[in-house]
C-alpha positions in Angstrom: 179.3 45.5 229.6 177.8 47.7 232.3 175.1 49.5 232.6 175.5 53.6 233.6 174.0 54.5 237.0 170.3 55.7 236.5 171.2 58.9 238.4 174.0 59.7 235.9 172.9 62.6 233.3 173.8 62.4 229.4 176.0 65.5 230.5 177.6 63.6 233.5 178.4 60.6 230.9 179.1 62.6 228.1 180.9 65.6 229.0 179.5 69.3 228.8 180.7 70.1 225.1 178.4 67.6 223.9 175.4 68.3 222.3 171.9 67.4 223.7 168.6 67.8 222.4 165.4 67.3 224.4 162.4 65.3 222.4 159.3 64.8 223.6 157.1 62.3 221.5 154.5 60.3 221.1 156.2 56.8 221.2 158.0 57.7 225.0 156.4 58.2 228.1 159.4 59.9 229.2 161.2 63.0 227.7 164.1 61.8 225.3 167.5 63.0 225.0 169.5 62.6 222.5 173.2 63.2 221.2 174.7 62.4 217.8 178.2 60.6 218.4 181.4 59.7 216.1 179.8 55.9 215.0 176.6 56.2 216.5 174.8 57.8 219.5 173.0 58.1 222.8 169.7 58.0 223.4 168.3 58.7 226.9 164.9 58.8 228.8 164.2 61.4 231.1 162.4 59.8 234.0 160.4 62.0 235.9 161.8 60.7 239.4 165.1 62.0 238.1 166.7 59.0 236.8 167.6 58.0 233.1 167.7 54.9 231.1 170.3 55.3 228.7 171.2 53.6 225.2 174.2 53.7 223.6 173.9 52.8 219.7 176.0 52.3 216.5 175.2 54.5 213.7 172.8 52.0 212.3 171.0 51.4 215.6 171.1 55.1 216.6 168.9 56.0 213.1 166.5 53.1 213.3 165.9 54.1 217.1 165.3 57.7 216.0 162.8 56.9 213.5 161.1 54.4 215.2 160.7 57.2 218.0 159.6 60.0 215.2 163.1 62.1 215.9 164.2 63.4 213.0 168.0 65.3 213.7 169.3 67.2 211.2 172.2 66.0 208.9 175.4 67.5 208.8 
């Protein structure tokens, strides 16, 4: 598996049609983006030199990495 270029956006690797929300918490340093997937998700950090850090979950991961970041999205 490889890892997505830092300088890619969630809307570069995702498409525009997607969803993002912004989140800025307690338990990141950096702003945190997030979109809701079929299966899962992608979490991403904002880094404030421009570049992101981006995880791709399953569902299961994608909750427990939202709650462990106090992100709470709202269920369809």
């Amino acid at each position: 598996m490889s890892a997505a270029p830092a300088n890619l956006s969630p809307e570069d690797l995702l498409g525009p049609a997607t969803e993002l929300r912004l989140f800025r918490v307690a338990a990141a340093e950096d702003a945190v983006v997030v979109a809701r997937l079929d299966k899962g998700g992608l979490i991403s950090y904002s880094r404030t030199d421009g570049t992101y850090l981006h995880t791709l979950n399953t569902e299961e991961g994608f909750k427990r990495k939202l709650s462990n970041l106090g992100v709470e999205l709202e269920t369809e």
